[in-house]
MARNUPA-330653 format. One line per field, with one value per residue (C-alpha): x, y, z. Coordinates in steps of 0.5 Angstrom, whole numbers. Example, Ala and Ser with C-alpha at 12.3 -4.5 7.8 and 13.67 -1.06 7.14 Angstrom:
BEGIN
px = [25_27]
py = [-9_-2]
pz = [16_14]
END
This chain:
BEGIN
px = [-88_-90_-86_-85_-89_-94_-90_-83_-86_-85_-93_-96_-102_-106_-105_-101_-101_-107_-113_-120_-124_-118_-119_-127_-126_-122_-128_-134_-129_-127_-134_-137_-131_-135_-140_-140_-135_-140_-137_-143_-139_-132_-126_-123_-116_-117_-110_-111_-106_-106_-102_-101_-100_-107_-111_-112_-114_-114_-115_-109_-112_-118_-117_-124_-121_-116_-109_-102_-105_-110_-106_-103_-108_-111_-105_-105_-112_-114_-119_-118_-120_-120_-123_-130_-130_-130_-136_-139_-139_-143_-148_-147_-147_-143_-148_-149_-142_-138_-132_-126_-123_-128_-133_-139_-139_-140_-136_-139_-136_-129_-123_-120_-113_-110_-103_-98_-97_-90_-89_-82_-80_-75_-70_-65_-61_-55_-56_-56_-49_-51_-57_-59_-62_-66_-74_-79_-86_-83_-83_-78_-78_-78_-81_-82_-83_-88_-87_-93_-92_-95_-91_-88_-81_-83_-85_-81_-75_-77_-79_-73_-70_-74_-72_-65_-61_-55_-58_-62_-65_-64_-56_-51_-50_-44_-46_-43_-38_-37_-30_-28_-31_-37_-40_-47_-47_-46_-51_-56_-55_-57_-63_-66_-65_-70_-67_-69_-64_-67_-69_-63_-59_-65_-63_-55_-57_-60_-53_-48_-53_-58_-65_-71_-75_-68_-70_-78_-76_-71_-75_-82_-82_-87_-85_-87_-84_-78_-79_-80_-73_-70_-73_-69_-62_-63_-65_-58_-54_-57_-54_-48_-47_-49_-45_-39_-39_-42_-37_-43_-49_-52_-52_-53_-59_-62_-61_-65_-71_-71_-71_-78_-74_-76_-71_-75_-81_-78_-75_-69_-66_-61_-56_-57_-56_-50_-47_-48_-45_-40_-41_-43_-51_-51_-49_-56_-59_-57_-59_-66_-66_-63_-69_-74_-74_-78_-83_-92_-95_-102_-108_-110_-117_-119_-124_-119_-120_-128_-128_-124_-119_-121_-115_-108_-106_-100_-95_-90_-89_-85_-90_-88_-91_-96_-101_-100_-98_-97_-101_-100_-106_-102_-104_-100_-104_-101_-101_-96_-94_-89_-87_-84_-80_-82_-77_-78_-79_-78_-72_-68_-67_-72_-79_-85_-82_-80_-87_-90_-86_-88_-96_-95_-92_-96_-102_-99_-97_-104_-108_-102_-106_-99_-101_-97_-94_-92_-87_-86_-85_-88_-95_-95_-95_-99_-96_-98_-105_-109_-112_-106_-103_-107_-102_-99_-94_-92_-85_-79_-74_-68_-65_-67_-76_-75_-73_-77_-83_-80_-78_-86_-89_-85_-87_-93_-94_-89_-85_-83_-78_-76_-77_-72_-71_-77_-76_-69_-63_-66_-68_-62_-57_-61_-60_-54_-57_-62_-57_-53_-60_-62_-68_-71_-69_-74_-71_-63_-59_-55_-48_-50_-51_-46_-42_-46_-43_-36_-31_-26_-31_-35_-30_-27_-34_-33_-27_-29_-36_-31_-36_-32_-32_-30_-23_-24_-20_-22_-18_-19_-16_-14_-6_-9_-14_-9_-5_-10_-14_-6_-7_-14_-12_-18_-24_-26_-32_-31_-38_-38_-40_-47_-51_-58_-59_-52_-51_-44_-42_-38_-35_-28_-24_-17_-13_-14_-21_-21_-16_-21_-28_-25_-20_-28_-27_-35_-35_-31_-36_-41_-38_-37_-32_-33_-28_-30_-30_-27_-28_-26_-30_-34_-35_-40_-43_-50_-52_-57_-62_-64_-69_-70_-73_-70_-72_-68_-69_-64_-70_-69_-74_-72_-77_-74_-69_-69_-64_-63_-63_-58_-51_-47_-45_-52_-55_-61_-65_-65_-64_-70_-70_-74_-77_-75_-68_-70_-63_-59_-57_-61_-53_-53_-59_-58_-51_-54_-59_-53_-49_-56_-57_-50_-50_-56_-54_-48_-50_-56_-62_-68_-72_-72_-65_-62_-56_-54_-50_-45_-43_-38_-36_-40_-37_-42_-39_-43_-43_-47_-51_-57_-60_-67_-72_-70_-74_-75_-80_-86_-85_-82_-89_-94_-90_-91_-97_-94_-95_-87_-86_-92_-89_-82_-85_-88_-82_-78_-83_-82_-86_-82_-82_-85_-91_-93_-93_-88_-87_-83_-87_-86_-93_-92_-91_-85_-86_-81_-80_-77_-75_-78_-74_-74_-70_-76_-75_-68_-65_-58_-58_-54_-59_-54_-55_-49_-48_-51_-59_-64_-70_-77_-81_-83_-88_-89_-91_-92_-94_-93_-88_-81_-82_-89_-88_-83_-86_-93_-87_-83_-91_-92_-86_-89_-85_-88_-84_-85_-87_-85_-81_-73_-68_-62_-56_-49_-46_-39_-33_-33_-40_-42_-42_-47_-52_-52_-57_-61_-61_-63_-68_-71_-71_-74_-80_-81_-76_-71_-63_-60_-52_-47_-41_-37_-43_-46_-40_-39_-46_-46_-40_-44_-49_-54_-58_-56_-59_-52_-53_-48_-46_-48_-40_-40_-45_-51_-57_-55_-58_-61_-65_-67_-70_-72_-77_-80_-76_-73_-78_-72_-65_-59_-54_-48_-41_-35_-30_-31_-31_-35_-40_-41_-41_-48_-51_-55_-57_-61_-63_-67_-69_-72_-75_-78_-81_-77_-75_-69_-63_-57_-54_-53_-59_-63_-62_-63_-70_-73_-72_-76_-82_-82_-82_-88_-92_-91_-93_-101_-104_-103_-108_-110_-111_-113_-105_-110_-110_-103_-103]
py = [28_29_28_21_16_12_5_9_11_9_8_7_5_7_15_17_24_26_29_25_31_30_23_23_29_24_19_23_26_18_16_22_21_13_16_22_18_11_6_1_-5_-7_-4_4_7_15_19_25_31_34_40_40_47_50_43_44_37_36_30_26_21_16_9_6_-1_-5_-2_-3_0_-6_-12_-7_-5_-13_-15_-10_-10_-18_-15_-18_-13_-17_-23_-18_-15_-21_-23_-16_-17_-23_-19_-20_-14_-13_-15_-21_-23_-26_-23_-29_-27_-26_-30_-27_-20_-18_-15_-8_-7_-3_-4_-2_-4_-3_-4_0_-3_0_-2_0_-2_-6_-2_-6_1_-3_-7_-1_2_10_10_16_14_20_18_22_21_15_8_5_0_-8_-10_-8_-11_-9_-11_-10_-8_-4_2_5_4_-4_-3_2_-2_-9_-7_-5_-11_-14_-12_-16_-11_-11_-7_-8_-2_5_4_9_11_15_22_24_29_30_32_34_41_45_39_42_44_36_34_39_37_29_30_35_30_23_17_10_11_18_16_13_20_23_19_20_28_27_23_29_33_37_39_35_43_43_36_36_43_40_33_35_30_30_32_27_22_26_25_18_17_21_17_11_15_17_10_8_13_12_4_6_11_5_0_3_6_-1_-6_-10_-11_-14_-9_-4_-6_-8_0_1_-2_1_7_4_3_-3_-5_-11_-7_-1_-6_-7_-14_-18_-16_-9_-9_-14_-8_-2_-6_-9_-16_-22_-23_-31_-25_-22_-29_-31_-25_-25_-33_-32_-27_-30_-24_-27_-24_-26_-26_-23_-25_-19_-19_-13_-10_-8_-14_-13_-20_-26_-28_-35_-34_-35_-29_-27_-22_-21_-16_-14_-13_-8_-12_-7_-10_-16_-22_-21_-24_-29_-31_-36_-43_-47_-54_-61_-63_-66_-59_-56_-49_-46_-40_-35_-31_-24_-17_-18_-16_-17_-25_-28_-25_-29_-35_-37_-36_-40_-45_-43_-43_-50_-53_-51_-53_-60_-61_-59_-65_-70_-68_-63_-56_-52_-45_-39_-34_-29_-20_-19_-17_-18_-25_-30_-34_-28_-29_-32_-37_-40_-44_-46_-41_-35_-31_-24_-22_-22_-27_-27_-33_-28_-28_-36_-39_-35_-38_-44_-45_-44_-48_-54_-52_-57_-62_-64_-60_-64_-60_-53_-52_-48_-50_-46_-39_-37_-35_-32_-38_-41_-37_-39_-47_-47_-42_-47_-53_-51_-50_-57_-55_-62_-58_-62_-64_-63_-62_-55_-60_-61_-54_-52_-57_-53_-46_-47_-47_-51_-59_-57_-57_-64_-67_-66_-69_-75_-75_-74_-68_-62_-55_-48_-47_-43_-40_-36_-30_-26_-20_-16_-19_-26_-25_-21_-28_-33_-29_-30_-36_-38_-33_-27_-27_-29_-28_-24_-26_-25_-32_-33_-29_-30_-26_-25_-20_-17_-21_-18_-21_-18_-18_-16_-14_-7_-8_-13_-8_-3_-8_-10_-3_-1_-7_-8_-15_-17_-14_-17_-24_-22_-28_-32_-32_-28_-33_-33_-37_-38_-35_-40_-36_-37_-43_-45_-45_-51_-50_-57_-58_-64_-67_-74_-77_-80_-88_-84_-83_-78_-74_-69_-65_-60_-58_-52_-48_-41_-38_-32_-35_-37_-29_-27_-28_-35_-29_-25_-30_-33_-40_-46_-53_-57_-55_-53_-55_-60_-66_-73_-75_-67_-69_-76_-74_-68_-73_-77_-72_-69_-76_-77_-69_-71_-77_-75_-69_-73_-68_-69_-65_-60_-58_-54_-55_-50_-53_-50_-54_-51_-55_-61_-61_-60_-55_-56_-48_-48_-53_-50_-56_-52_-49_-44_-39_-44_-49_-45_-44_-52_-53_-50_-52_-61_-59_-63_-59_-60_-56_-59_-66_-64_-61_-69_-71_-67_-70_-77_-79_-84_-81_-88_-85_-80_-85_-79_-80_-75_-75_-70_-68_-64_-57_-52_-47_-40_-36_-29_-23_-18_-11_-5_-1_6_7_8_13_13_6_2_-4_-9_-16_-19_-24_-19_-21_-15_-17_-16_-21_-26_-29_-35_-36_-43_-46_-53_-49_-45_-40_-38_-40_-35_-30_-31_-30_-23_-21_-22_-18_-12_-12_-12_-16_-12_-16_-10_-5_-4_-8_-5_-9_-8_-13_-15_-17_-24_-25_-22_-29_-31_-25_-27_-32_-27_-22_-26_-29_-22_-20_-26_-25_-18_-14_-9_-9_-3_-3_2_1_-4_-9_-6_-7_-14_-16_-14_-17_-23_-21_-18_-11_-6_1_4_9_14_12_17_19_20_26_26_23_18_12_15_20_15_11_16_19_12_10_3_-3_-7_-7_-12_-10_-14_-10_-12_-8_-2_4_0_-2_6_8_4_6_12_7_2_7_11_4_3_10_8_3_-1_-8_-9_-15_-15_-22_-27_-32_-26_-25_-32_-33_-27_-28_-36_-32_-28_-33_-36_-30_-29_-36_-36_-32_-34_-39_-38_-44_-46_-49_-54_-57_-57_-63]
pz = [324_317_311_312_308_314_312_314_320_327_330_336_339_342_341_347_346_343_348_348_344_338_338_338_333_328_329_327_322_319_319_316_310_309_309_304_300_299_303_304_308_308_312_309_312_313_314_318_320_326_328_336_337_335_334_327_323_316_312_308_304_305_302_301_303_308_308_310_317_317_318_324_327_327_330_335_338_336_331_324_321_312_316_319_312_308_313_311_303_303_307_314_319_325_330_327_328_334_336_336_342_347_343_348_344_337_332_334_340_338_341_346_348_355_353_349_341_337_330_327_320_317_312_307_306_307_300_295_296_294_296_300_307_308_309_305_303_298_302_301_308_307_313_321_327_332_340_345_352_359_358_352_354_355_348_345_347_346_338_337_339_335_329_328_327_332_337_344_346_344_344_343_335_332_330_323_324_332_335_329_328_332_335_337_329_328_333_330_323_325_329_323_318_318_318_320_326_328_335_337_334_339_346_344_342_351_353_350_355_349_352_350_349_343_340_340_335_331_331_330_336_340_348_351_347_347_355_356_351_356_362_358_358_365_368_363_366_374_372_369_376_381_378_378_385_387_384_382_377_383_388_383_380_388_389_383_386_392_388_385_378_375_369_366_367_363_357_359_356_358_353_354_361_360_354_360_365_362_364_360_359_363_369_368_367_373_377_375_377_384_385_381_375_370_365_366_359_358_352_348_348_344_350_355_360_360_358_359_353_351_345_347_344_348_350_356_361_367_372_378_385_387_393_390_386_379_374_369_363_359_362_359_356_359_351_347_343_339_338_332_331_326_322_325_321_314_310_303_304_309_307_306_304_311_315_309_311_319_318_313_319_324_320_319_326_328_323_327_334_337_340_336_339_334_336_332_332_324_324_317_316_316_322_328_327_333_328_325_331_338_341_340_343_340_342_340_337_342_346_353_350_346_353_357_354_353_360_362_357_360_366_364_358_354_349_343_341_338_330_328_320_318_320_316_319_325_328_326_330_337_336_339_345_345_344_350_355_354_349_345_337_332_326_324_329_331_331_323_321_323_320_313_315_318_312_314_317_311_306_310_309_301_300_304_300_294_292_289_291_289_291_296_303_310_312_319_317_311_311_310_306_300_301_300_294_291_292_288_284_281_280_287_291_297_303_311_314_317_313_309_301_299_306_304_298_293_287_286_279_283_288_288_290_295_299_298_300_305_309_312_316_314_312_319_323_319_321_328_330_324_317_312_306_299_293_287_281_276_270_264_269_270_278_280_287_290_295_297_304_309_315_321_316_312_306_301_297_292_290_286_281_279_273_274_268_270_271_277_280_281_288_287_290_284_279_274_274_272_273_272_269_261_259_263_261_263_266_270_274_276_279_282_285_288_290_295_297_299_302_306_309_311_315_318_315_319_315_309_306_300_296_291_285_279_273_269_263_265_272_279_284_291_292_299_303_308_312_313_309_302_300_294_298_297_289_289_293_288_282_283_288_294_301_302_308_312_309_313_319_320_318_324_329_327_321_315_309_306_310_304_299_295_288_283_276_269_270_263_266_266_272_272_278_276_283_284_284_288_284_283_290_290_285_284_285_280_277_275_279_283_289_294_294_293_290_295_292_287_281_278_272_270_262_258_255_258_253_255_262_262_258_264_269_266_266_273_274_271_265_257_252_246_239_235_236_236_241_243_244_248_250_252_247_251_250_243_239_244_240_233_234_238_233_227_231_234_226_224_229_226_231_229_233_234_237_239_234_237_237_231_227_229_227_221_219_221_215_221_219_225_226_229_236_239_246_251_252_244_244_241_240_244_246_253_247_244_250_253_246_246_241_245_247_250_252_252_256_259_261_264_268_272_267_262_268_270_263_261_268_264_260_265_270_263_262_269_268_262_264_258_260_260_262_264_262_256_260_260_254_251_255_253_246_247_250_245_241_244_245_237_235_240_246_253_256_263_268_275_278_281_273_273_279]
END
């Protein structure tokens, strides 16, 4: 209901529970809006209220351009909305216009869908500890996943599995303070309060027996939506009931068929059917190929069937045998073809960067004469238009709805193989569903990556390869982990296994700590069977990202090799970093070129993969190797200006690297890449950067100089790197040697300093001139006044230790507030005092990246 910002909402469409004069009232009332407003040609966004109760309507807001909702509403009725309206800027009108999908009818014929759309978005609460949970008009979502089906529960359920967060439909949920008080009190409290899982605490409220009248009130549901949630628990519990009375799941679901309940057709997956009746999933897919249960797929066509589909733009759907055979519109080619598996809702870890990877390599395998089929959930990418590849199929991305279609696509032509390198960890964790189903994976085998992932044969491949690695151990429970942190001795990093963006990673300075991390008995659960992992800390080193492609000749192209500015510690995500590497040494590099040539060979890479180095004291560490695409390629592509996702994709399917002629050249260019943050949206979240990932998104900033290219990149980011004013520098005692040279070159640019005492006093017996500031915790005026009158244009803050990291929160959530520019590490630090360097000595120069290549 209203109060939830419209990216933070549940959407679906068409607008089940609104009457045909509501619905028209909107659109006489959106195009009168146009009108009034001047919208002469391209697409707007008009946000209506309406209340229920009496049909009072009011306008929200109107936005004279395409919107969030637009690449929503293109993927949910096939009308490309941005492309229609581009069109229409260069003076076409909409007559003029052939509809894509149906190619007999124009662009004016609204859409009309005869299916049921669900968005649910995508939330990273989990990665900003602190963090308050509840929606408000802020937006505060990373991504979504939207799923379509026949009915809204087919639609509901299948969006919710979409969005890769552990669940398979409306699973049960733990309510915050049931059995130990007045648990109606409890349920209340929970169903009032808006969270991202706030229709799951609905379905749970239903399952302890409260009334959809009672949830409709405290939710601002509407009733009919609170009606079919309830439809869903009852088929659940009717199931439950059946299978217990019965023995059997088979004789239980058979009874519910004779009951006119169709599971499949409800939305129902394997898994959650598996979870309510306590038997493995392989049970259910069994059943449903003992009675040949299988999904019919459907084209989106925008005009409700009224014309023929000639794109294939497809959905799955269960369809109840009325008076007939079911029909199925996918009509599969007898071409030589390849699917690629996308990365699903976007998220802190895996965004764009991976569906840049999808569409290149779709693009790629195209011009080489392959039919190529995208399977992806995430209707803001690139990957899930209808244009991007021959076919497209909109479902989720779990083994049940990947096998299914590529059971049919088998079913004629020739299937060369499965890309699952392309879309992140998603795809990776069905290649050994996939593996074991007899299903050709195109590229790095499922055996080697997990040969990367698992502790224990990745560490004997090293010492063979006679690489070096962190000290590191895996522990199973808390006993042992205490036991081998003893061991390596502290600071360790403490990280689940399996996960992307840092999931879970924690550095930990002591026992104390890793007893308190790990008693939640969160990082096991993240790890589900799997170790959690621990590795010994490298202090004050330098982390590499390589990214490099090899074919099955045993060739190896490096394409890049970038420093990260930050040290080793932060997450690569959150990381600046440069290339090529602004301060390696020539010798670094050629053994780090080796050592990625030795890891490539060894594990058999067909394809693209990433290694994550750390020198410390002119000695290279493998931290990690990924043998798939990083969310580094798109950056390293634009950077030398090769298309290497593409290049790999034509690698995967068999091409020789000697095909692409590649070669590795200085063109005279520095490109720095710089992350992103969220922070303004989470109040009360603590700024400093660790091993966790929690960058959104990325810019790049690319020059003939690092100081400038950095400078274009700190821009990108929306910080404004002062050229006068006060630095105010904090740093810790281990670090403060590294300031001096910082300070003398910031005065000597024009720029005053400004230190608590212990910096203050050490600067100035090193001759430095230095204005002193109060610590918050010493009374005021304190440096928390000082930034917040405008007095501060850039922070230098680095801490050690608990007391001293919470101590100087006030001063990074002001500067955050502020709008000050701030860095929290010494690399930071040195970076920004060269861009500043190089800002003081010219203005920036803008060009075109094509002239960089």
């Amino acid at each position: 209901p209203m109060g939830v910002h419209t990216g933070d909402s549940i959407t679906i469409a068409p607008a089940l529970t609104l009457t045909d004069k509501e619905y028209q009232r909107m659109r006489t009332a959106s195009i009168a809006v146009l009108r009034e407003i001047g919208v002469e040609t391209g697409g707007s966004n008009v946000q209506f209220a309406l209340n229920p109760a009496d049909g009072r309507m009011v306008i929200i807001e109107m936005n004279p351009r395409v919107s969030r909702s637009s690449a929503l509403a293109s993927k949910a009725t096939g009308f490309p909305i941005a492309k229609i309206a581009a069109k229409l800027a260069v003076g076409y009108t909409l007559d003029e216009l052939t509809n894509d999908i149906t190619r007999v009818t124009p662009a004016s014929f609204e859409p009309t869908i005869d299916y049921v759309v669900t968005k649910i978005p995508r939330f990273a609460f989990e990665k900003f500890p602190g963090a308050e949970s509840t929606l408000t008009t802020s937006m505060r979502s990373v991504g979504e996943a939207m799923a379509i089906g026949r009915t809204f529960a087919e639609s509901l359920q299948k969006a919710l599995r979409s969005l890769e967060t552990g669940i398979a439909g409306l699973d049960e949920i733990d309510i915050p303070g049931l059995g130990v008080g007045d648990d109606s009190s409890a349920i209340r409290a929970a169903l009032g309060r808006p969270t991202p899982d706030r229709i799951r605490v609905a379905a749970q409220a239903l399952r302890l027996g409260f009334s959809r009248e009672e949830i409709s009130r405290i939710t601002g549901y509407d009733p009919w939506f609170v009606e079919q949630f309830s439809e869903i628990v009852a088929t659940e519990n009717r199931l439950i009931q059946l299978a217990q009375e019965t023995g059997s799941v088979e004789q239980a679901w058979l009874a519910l068929a004779k009951q006119g309940i169709s599971l499949k057709a409800m939305g129902f997956s394997d898994a959650r059917i598996a979870a309510l009746c306590k038997c493995d999933q392989s049970e259910i897919l069994a059943l449903r190929d003992k009675y040949a249960i299988h999904p019919v797929y459907k084209r989106i066509d925008t005009c409700a069937a009224e014309f023929a589909a000639l794109t294939s733009y497809m959905y799955s759907t269960y369809e109840n045998l009325v008076g007939g055979e079911v029909e199925c519109e996918a009509r599969p080619s007898d071409r030589r073809k390849v699917i690629i598996l996308g990365g699903g809702p976007n998220r802190i870890g895996q965004g764009i960067e991976f569906d840049y990877c999808c569409c290149h390599a779709a693009f790629a395998l195209a011009e080489q004469g392959f039919e190529t089929i995208m399977v992806n959930c995430n209707p803001e990418t690139v990957s899930t238009d209808y244009d991007t590849s021959d076919r497209l199929y909109f479902e989720p991305l779990t083994e049940e709805d990947v096998l299914e279609i590529i059971r049919l696509e088998q079913s004629t032509g020739t299937l060369a193989g499965v890309i699952v390198q392309f879309g992140g960890q998603t795809p990776l964790k069905l290649a050994k569903a996939l593996d074991e189903a007899h299903v050709p994976i195109l590229g790095t085998s499922p055996d080697a990556i997990d040969l990367a992932e698992d502790r224990k044969r990745f560490q004997q491949l090293l010492t063979k390869l006679g690489l070096k690695q962190p000290h590191n151990a895996t522990a199973l429970d808390l006993d042992s982990a205490i036991e081998e942190a003893r061991k390596l001795g502290y600071p360790i990093i403490l990280r689940p296994s399996y996960v992307l963006g840092g999931r879970g990673m924690i550095i930990v300075p002591d026992e104390t700590t890793l007893i308190a991390a790990l008693q939640s008995g969160e990082l096991f659960r993240i790890s589900g069977d799997n170790p959690v992992l621990l590795d010994g800390f490298l202090r004050h080193a330098v982390e590499v990202d390589v990214d490099a492609i090899a074919d099955h000749t045993g060739a190896v192209f490096i394409t890049g090799i970038m420093e990260h500015i930050e040290e080793a510690g932060v997450h690569s995500g959150d990381s600046a970093c440069s290339l090529p590497p602004h301060s390696l040494s020539r010798k670094s590099i050629a053994e780090i070129e080796r050592q990625t040539i030795a890891l490539a060979r060894a594990l058999k890479v067909r394809g693209l993969m990433n290694v994550q180095y750390a020198i410390q004291d002119d000695e290279i560490f493998v931290i990690e190797v990924n043998p798939r695409a990083s969310r580094t390629v798109p950056f390293v592509a634009k950077a030398i200006g090769l298309p290497i996702a593409g290049i790999a994709a034509r690698v995967m399917a068999g091409e020789p690297l000697s095909a692409f002629d590649l070669t590795t050249s200085n063109k005279g260019h520095i490109a720095v890449k710089e992350a992103v943050l969220p922070f303004a949206r989470f109040p009360g979240v603590d700024t400093i950067l660790g091993p966790e990932m929690r960058s959104t998104g990325e810019v790049m900033g690319i020059d003939t100089d690092f100081g400038r290219a950095f400078a274009k990149s700190q821009i990108g980011s929306g910080a404004i790197l002062p050229l006068k004013g006060k630095v105010f520098v904090s740093v810790k005692d281990a670090e403060k040697e590294f300031v001096i040279g910082h300070a003398r070159h910031l005065i000597k640019m024009g720029l005053e300093i400004i230190a608590t005492r212990g910096t203050a006093r050490f600067l100035e017996e090193a001759g430095i001139s230095v204005q002193t500031v109060n610590k918050v915790l010493e009374g005021r005026p304190h440096i928390v006044d000082a930034m917040k009158n405008g007095e501060i244009a850039l922070v230098f803050n680095t801490t050690d230790g608990a007391q001293a990291l919470s101590d100087s929160a006030s001063i990074r959530r002001t500067a955050l507030q502020m709008k000050i520019p701030y860095y929290t590490t010494m690399a930071g630090a040195t970076a920004v005092v060269l861009a500043i360097a190089s800002l003081k000595s010219g203005s920036l120069e803008v060009a075109p990246l094509q002239s960089y290549s």
